[in-house]
C-alpha positions as a printed NumPy array, in Angstrom:
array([[ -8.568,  66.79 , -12.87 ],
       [-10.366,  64.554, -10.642],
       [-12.515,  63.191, -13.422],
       [ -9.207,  62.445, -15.766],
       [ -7.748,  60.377, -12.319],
       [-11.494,  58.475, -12.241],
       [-11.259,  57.864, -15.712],
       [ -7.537,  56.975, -15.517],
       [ -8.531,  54.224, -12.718],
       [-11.465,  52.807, -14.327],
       [ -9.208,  52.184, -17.125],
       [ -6.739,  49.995, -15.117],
       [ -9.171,  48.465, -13.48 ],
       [-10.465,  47.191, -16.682],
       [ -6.968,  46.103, -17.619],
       [ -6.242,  44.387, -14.367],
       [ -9.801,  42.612, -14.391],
       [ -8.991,  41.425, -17.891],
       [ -5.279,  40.467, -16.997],
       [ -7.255,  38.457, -13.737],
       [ -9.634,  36.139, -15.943],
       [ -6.975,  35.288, -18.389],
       [ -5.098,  33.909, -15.36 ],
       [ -8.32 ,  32.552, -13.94 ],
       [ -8.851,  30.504, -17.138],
       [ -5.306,  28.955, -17.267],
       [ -6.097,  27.578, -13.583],
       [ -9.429,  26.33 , -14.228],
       [ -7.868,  24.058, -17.356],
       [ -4.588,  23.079, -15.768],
       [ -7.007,  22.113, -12.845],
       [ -9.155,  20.356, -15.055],
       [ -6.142,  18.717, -16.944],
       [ -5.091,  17.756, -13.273],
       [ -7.814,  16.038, -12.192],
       [ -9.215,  14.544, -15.612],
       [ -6.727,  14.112, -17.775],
       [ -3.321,  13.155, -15.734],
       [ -3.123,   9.439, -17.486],
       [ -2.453,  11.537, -20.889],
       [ -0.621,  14.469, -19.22 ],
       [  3.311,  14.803, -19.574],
       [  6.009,  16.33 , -17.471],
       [  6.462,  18.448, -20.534],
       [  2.888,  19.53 , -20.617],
       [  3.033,  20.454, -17.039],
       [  5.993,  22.788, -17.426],
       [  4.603,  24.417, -19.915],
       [  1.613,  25.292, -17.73 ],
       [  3.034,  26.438, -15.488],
       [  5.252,  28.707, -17.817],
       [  1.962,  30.158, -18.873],
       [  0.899,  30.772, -15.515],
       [  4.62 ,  32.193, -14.101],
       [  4.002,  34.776, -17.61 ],
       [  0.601,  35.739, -16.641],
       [  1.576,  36.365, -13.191],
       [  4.475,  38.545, -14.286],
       [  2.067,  40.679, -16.359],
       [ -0.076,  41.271, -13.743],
       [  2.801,  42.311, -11.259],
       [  4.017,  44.48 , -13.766],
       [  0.868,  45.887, -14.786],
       [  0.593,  46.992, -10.949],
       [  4.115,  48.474, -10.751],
       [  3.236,  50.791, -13.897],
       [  3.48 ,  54.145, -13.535],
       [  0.316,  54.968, -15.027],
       [ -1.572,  52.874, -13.124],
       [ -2.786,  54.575,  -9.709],
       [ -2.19 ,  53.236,  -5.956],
       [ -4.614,  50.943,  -5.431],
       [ -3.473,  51.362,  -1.576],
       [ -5.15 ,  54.516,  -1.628],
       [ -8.93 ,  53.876,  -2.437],
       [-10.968,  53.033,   0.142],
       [-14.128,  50.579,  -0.389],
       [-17.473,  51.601,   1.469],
       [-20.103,  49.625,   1.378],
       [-22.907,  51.906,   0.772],
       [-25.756,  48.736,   0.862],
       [-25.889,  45.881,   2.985],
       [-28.77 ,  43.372,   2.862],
       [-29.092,  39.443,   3.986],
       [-31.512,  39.21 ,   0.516],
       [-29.623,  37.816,  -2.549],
       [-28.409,  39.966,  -4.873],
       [-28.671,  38.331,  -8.548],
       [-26.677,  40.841,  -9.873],
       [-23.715,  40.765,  -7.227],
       [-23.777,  36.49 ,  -7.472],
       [-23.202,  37.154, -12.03 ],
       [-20.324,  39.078, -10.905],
       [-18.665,  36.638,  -8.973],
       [-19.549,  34.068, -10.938],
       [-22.194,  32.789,  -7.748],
       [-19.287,  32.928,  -4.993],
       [-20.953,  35.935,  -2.871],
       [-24.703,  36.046,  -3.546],
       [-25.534,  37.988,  -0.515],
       [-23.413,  40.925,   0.58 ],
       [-24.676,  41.179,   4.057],
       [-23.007,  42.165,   7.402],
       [-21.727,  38.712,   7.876],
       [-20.102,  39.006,   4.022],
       [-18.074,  42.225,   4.683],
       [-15.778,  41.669,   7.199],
       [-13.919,  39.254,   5.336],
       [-14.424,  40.337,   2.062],
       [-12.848,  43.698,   2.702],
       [-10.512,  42.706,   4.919],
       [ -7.31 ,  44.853,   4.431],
       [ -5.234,  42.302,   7.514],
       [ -5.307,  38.934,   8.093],
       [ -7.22 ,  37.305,  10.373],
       [ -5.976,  37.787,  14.28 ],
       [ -5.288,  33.802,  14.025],
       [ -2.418,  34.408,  11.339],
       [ -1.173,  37.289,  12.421],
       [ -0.692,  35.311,  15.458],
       [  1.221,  32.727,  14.103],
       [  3.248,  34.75 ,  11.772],
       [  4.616,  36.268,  14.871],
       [  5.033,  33.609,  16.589],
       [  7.32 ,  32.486,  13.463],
       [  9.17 ,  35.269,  12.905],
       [  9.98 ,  35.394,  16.848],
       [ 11.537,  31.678,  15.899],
       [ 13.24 ,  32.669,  13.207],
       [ 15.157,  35.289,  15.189],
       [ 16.371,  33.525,  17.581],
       [ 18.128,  30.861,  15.192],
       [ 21.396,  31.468,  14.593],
       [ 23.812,  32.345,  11.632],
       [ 25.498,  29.067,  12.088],
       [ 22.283,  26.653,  12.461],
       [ 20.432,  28.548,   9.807],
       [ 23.714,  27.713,   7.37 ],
       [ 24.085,  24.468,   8.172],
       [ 19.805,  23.857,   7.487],
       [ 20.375,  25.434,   4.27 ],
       [ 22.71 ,  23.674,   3.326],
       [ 20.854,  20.479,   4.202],
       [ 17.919,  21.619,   2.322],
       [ 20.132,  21.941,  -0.719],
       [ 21.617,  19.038,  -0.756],
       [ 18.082,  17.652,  -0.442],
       [ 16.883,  19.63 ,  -3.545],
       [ 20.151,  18.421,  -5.601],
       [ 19.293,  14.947,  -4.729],
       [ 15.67 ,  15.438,  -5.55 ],
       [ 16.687,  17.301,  -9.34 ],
       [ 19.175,  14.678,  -9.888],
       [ 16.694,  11.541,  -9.578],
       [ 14.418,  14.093, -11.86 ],
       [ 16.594,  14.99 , -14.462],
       [ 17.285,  10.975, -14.798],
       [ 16.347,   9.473, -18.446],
       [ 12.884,   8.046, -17.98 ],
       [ 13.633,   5.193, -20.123],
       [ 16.697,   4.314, -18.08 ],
       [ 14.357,   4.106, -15.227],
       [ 11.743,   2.006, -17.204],
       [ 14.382,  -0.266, -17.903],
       [ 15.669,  -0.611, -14.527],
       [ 11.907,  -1.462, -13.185],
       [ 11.546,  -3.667, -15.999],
       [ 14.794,  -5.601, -15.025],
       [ 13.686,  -5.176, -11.362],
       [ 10.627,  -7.288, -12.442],
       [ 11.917,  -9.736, -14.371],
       [ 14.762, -10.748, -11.92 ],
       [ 12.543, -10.639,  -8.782],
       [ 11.487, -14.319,  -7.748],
       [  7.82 , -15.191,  -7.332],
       [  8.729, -18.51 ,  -4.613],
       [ 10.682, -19.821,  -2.237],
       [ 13.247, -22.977,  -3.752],
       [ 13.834, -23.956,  -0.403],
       [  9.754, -23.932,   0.496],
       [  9.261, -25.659,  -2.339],
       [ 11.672, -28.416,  -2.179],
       [ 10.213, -29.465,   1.39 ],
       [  6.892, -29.121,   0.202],
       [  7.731, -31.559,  -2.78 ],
       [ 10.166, -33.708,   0.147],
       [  6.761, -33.983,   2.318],
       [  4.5  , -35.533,   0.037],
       [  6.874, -37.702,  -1.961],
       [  8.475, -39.159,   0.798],
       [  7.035, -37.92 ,   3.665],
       [ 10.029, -35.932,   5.498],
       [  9.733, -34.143,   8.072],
       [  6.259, -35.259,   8.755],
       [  5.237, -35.767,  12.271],
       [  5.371, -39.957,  13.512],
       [  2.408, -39.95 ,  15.747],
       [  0.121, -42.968,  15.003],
       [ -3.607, -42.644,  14.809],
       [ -5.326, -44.276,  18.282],
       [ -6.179, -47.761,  18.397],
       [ -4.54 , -50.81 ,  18.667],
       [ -1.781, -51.078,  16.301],
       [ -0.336, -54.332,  15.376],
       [  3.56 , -54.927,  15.633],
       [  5.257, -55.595,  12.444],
       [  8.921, -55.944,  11.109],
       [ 10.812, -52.75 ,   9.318],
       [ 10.205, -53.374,   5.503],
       [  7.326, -55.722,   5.513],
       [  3.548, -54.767,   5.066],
       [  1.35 , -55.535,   8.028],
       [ -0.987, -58.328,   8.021],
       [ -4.474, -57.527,   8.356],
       [ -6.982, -59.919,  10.637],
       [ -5.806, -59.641,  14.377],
       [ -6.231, -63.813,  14.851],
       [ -4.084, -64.933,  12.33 ],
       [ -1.432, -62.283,  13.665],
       [ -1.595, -62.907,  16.423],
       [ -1.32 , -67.243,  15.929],
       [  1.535, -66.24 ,  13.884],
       [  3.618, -64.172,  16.155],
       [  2.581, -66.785,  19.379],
       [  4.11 , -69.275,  16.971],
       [  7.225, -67.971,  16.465],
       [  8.035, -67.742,  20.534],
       [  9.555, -70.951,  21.949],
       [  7.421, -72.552,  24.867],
       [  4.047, -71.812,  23.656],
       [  3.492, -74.549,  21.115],
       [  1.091, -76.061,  23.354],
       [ -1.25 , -73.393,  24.203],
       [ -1.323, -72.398,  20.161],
       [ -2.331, -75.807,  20.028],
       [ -4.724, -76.071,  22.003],
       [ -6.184, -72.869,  20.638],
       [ -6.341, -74.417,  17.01 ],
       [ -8.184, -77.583,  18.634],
       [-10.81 , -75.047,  19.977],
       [-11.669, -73.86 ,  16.916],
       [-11.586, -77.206,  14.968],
       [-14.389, -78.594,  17.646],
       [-15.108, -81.694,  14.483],
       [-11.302, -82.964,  14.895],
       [-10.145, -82.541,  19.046],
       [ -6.484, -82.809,  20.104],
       [ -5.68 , -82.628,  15.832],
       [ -4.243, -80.051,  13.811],
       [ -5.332, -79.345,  10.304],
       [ -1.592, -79.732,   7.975],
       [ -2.486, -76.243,   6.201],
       [ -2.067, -74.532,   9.766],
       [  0.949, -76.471,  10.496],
       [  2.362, -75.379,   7.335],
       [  1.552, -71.783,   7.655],
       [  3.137, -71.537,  11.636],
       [  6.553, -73.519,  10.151],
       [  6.983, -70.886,   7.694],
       [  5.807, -67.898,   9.567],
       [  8.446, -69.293,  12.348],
       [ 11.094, -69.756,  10.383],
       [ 10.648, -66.356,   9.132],
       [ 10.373, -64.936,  12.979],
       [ 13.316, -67.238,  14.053],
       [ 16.034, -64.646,  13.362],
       [ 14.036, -61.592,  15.773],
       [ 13.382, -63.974,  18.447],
       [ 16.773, -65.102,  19.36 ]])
């Protein structure tokens, strides 16, 4: 009898262990498709992984609720050997997760309760839990399904309508500022809205519209000209300078201060 129930468990065991590394396989390549392949992976692709998986789980749930297959809650694991040297064999079995089954090893390897941290806090949450009541606990579920229906409606949306929407998104979106750039262009065409402060240094008075004479002399004989009452003193400055011919003035000066007057005449009224 008791060698039919040993023989009886090893034979589940060997089931369940198989059932295990199929699952264990699916994870390591939907992990690997995760990480190295998600440019190329589909939303299609990914449900279908995780069909596989939801299967595989299923068969080992039911594989457990047989009723040929004993209560694992019953059998007790002793460790018979504990050592801090590595055990080569041990590390092959577990694929080089526990290479050492030492007293440090065993307490949470054969753990049957979680540690006194989570135990802890799942008190601590199921104390919270009680106290909330029948009408706040509605009113969050219903909040979190309306969240969820939001969520699977933007989902279930046609991914080309959404291409198209980004694409139109794009196009329509403007890259500048018209206004920006018409008092950019406004600035250095015609200078508008540029600030009026002169360079320092003496500046020479001109009229509105006319270019400014260059030589400070000859402006300055010209504007001295144009007043009334100081005919004499621009004449004696022209003598000065004409130290071959005193008390007379060349005609081509004349001639020059009658015209620049007459131009001047209207400002100095």
């Amino acid at each position: 009898m008791q060698q039919r129930e040993e023989k009886q468990l090893e034979a589940s065991l060997e089931s369940l262990i198989s059932r295990v590394a199929h699952l264990k396989n699916s994870l390591q390549s939907f992990i690997y498709k995760l990480e190295n392949e998600y440019d190329r992976l589909t939303w299609p692709s990914v449900l279908d992984n995780f069909a596989l998986l939801s299967g595989q789980l299923n068969t080992v749930n039911k594989l457990l609720r047989n009723e040929k297959t004993p209560s694992y809650r019953n059998q007790v694991i002793i460790p018979l050997l504990l050592s801090p040297d590595r055990d080569e064999e041990l590390a092959k079995l577990t694929e080089q997760r526990v290479p050492v089954f030492s007293h440090e090893i065993v307490p949470d390897h054969l753990r049957t309760k979680p540690d006194p941290e989570v135990e802890e806090q799942e008190k601590q949450l199921s104390a919270e839990a009680a106290r909330i009541g029948p009408e706040v606990a509605q009113k969050q579920i219903q909040a979190l399904n309306k969240l969820c229906s939001n969520l699977l409606e933007k989902l279930n949306n046609p991914r080309d309508d959404r291409e198209a929407e980004t694409a139109a998104l794009r196009q329509n979106k403007q890259s500048f500022n018209p206004a920006d750039t018409n008092a950019l262009v406004a600035a250095v065409g015609f200078g508008k809205g540029l600030s009026k402060c002169r360079p320092p240094g003496p500046v020479a008075s001109g009229h509105p519209g006319q270019p400014m004479m260059s030589g400070g002399p000859t402006l300055q004989q010209v504007t001295i000209a144009g007043t009334s009452g100081h005919q004499p003193g621009m004449g004696s400055s022209v003598a000065q300078q004409q130290p071959g011919q005193p008390g007379k003035m060349p005609s081509s000066i004349k001639t020059n201060i009658k015209s620049a007057s007459a131009s001047l005449h209207p400002y100095n009224r």
